[in-house]
VEXRODREN-253051 format. One record per residue: residue number from 1; residue in three letters; x negated, y negated, z negated of N, C-alpha, C, O, CB in turn. Coordinates in steps of 0.05 Angstrom, whole numbers. Glycine has a CB too. Layout:
BEGIN
- num/residu/n_x/n_y/n_z/ca_x/ca_y/ca_z/c_x/c_y/c_z/o_x/o_y/o_z/cb_x/cb_y/cb_z
- NUM/ALA/X/Y/Z/X/Y/Z/X/Y/Z/X/Y/Z/X/Y/Z
...
END
This chain:
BEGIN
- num/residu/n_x/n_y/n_z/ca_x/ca_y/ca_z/c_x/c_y/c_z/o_x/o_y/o_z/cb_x/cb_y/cb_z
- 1/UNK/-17/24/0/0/0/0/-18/-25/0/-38/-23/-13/19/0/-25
- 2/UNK/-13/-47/13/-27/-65/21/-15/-83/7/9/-89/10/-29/-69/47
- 3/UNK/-32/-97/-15/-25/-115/-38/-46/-133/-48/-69/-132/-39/-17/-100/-59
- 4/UNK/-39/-150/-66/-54/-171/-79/-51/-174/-109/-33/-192/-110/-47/-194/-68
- 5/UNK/-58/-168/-139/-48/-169/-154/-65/-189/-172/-84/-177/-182/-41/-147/-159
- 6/UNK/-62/-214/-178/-69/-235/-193/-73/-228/-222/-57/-212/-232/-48/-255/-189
- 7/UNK/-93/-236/-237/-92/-234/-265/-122/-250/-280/-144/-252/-270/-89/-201/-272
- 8/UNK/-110/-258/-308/-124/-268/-313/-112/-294/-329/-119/-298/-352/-139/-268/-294
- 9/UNK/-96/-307/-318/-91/-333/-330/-67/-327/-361/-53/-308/-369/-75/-355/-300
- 10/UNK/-75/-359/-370/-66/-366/-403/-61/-389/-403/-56/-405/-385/-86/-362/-427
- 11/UNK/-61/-392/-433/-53/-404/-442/-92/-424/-460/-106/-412/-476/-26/-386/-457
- 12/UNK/-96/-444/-453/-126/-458/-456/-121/-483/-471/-100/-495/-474/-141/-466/-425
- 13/UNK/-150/-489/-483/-153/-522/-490/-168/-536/-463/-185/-526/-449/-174/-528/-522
- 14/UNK/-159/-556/-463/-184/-572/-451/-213/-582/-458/-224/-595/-475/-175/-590/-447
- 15/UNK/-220/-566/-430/-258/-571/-431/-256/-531/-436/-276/-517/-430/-279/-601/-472
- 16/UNK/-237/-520/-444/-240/-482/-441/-241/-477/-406/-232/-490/-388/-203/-458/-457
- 17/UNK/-261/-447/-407/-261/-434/-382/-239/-411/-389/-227/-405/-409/-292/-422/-374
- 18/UNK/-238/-401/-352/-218/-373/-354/-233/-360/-316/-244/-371/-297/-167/-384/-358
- 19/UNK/-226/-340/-321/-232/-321/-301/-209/-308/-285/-204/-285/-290/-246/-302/-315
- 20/UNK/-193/-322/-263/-171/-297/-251/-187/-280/-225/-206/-284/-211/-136/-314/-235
- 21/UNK/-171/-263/-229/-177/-241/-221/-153/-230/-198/-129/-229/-202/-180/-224/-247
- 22/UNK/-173/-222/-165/-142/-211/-148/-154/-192/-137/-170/-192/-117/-122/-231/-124
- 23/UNK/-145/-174/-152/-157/-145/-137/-134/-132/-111/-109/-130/-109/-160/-116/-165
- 24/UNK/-154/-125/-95/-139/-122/-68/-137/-96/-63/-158/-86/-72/-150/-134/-46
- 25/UNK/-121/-78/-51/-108/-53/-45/-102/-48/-17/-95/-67/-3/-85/-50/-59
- 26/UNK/-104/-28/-8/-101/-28/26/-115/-32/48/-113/-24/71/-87/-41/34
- 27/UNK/-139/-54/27/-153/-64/56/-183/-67/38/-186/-57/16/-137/-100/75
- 28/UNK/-204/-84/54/-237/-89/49/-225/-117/47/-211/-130/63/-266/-80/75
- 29/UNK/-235/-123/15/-225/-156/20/-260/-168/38/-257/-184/57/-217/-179/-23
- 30/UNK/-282/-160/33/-307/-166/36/-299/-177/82/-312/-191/98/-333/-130/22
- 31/UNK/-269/-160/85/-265/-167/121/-251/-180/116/-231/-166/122/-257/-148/146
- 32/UNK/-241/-203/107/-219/-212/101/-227/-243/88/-238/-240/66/-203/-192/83
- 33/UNK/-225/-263/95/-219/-292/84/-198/-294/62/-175/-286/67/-208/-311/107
- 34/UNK/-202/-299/48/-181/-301/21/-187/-324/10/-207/-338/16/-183/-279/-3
- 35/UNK/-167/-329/-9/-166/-360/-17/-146/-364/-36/-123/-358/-33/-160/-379/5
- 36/UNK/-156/-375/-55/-138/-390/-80/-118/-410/-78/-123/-422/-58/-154/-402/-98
- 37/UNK/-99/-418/-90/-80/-437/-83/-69/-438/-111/-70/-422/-130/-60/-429/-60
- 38/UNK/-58/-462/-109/-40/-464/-141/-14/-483/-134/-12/-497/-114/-63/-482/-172
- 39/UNK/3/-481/-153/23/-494/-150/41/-502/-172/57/-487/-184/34/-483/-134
- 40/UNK/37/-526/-176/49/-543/-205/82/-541/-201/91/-535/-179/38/-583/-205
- 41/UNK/100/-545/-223/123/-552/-223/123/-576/-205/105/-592/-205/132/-555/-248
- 42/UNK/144/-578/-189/150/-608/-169/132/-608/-154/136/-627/-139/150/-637/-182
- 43/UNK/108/-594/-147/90/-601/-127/91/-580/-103/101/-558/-102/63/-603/-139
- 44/UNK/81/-592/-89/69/-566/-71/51/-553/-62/34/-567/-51/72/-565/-57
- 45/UNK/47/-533/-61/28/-507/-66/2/-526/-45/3/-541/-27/44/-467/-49
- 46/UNK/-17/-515/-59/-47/-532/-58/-75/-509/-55/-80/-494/-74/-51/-553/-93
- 47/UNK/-93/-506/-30/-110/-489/-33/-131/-494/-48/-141/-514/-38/-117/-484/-15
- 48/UNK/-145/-488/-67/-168/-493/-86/-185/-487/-76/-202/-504/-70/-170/-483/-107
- 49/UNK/-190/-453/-70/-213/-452/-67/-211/-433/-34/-188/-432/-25/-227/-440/-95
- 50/UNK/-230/-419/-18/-233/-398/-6/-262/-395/0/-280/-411/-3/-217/-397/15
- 51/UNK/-262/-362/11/-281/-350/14/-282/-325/37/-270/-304/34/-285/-343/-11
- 52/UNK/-300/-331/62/-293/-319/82/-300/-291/95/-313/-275/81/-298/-334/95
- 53/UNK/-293/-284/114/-303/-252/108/-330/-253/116/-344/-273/119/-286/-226/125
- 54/UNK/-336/-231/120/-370/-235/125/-395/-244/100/-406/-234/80/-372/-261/148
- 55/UNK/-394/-264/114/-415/-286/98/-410/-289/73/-426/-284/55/-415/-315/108
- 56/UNK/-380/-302/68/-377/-310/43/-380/-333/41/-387/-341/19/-390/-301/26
- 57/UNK/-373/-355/67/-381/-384/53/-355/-391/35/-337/-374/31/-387/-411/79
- 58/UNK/-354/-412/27/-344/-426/7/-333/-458/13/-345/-478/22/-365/-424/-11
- 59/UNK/-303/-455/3/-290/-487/8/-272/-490/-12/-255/-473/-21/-274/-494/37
- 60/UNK/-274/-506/-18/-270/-524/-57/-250/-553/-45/-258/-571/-30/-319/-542/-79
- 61/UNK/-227/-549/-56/-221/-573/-56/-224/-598/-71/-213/-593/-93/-206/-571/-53
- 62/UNK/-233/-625/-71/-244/-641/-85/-243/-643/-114/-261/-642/-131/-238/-659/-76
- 63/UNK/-219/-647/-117/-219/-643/-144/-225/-621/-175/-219/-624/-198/-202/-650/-142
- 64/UNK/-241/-592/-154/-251/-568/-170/-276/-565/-161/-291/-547/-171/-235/-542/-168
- 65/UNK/-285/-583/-139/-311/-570/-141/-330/-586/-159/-332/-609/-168/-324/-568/-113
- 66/UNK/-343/-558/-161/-367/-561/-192/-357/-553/-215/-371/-551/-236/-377/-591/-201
- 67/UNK/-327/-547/-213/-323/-532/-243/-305/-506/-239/-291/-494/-255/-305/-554/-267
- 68/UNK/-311/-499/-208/-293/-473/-195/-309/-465/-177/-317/-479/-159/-263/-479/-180
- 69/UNK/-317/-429/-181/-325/-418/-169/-302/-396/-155/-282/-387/-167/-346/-411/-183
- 70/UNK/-308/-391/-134/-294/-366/-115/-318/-344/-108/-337/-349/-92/-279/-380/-80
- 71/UNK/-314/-318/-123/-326/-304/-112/-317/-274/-110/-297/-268/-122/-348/-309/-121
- 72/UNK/-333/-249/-93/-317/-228/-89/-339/-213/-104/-362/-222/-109/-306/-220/-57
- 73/UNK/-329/-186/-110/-336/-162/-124/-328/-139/-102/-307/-125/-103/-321/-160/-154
- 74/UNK/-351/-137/-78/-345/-112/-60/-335/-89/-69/-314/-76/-64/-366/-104/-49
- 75/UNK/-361/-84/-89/-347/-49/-111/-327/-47/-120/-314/-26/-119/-358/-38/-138
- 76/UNK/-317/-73/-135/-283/-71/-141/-265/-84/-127/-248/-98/-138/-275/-79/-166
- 77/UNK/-269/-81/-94/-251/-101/-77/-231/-121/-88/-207/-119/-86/-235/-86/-59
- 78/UNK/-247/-145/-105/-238/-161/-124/-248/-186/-110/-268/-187/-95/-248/-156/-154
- 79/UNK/-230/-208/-118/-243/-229/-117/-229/-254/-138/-206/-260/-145/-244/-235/-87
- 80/UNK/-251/-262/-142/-247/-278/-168/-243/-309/-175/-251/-321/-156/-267/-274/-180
- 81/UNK/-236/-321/-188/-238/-349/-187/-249/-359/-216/-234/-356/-235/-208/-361/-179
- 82/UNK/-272/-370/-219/-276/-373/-242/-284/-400/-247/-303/-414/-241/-291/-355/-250
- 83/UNK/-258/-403/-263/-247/-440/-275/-265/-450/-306/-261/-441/-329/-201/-439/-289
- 84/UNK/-285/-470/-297/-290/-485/-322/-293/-511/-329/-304/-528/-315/-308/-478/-328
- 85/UNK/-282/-516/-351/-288/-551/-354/-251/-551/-350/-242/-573/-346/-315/-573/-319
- 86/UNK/-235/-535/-351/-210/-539/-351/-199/-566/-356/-207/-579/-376/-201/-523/-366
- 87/UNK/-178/-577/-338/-159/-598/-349/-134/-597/-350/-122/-578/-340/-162/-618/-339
- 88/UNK/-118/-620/-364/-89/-615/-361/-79/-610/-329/-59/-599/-320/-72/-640/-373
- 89/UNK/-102/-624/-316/-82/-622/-289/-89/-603/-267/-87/-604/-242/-80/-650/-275
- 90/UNK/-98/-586/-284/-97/-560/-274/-85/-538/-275/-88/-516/-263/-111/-555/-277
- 91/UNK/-67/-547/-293/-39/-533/-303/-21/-527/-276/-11/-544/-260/-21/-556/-327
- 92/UNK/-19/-498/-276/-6/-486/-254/-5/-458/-240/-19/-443/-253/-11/-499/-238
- 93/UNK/5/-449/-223/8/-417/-217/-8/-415/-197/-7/-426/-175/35/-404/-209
- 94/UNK/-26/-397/-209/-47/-385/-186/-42/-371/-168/-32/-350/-177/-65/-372/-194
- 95/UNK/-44/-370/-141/-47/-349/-126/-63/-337/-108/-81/-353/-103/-34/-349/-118
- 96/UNK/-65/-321/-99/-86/-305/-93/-71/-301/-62/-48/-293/-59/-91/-276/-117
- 97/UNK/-96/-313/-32/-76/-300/-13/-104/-288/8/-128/-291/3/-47/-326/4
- 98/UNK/-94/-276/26/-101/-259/53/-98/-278/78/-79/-276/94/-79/-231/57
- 99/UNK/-120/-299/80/-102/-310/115/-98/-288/127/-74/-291/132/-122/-330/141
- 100/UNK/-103/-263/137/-98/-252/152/-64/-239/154/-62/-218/141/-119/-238/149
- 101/UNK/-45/-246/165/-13/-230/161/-5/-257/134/18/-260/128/-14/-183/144
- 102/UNK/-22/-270/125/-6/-291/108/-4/-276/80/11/-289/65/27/-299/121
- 103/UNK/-13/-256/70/-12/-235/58/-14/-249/22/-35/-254/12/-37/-213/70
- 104/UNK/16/-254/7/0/-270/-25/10/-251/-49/28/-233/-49/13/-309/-35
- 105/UNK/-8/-261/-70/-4/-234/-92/22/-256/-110/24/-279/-102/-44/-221/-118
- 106/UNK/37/-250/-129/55/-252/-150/51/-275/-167/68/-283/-183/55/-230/-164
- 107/UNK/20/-286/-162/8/-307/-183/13/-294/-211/25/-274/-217/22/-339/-181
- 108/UNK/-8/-321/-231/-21/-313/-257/-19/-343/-265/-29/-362/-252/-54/-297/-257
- 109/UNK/-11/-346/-280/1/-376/-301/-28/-383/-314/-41/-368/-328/29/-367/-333
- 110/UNK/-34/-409/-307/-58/-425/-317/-40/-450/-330/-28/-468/-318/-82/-435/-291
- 111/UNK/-41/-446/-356/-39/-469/-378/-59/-486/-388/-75/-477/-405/-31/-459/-402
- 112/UNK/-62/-509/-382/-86/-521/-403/-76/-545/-418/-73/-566/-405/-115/-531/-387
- 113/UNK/-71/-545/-444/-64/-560/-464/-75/-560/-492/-88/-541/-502/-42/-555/-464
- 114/UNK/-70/-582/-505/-76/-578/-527/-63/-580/-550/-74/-575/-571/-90/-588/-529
END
């Protein structure tokens, strides 16, 4: 079965890290471009981060880069997003997607408050 399953996110203070996690099923994410996205109440869904197949380059949208890494775990066809320096306005639902077929996992709730 060809899937995406998000995990990882909480409930944080600000200036805390967190680690989500989208392990992939069905396919080699390492052939595959994938990419983070989040989406606040009232807003609309926003790409953070991605990471492409092959190579693995890397694209950060302005306001996370330097405190957001995107990276994959071949052995555990995983790929990761790892958030630090958290703020409130980063508060929102993560998701985890596949450009390829448009393919997105269920998201993982990122809280940061104090």
């Amino acid at each position: 079965q060809v899937q995406l399953v998000e995990s990882g996110g909480g409930l944080v203070q600000p200036g805390d890290s967190l680690r989500l996690s989208c392990a992939a099923s069905g396919f080699i994410v390492s052939d595959q471009t994938m990419s983070w996205h989040r989406q606040a109440p009232g807003k609309e869904r926003e790409m953070v981060a991605s990471i492409t197949k092959g190579s693995g380059s890397t694209i950060y949208r302005d306001s996370v880069r330097g405190r957001f890494t995107i990276s994959r775990d071949n052995a555990k066809n995983t790929v990761y997003l790892q958030m630090n320096n958290l703020k409130p306005e980063d508060t929102a639902m993560y998701y985890c997607r596949r450009y390829d077929n448009d393919l997105w996992g269920q998201g993982t709730q990122v809280t940061v408050s104090s």
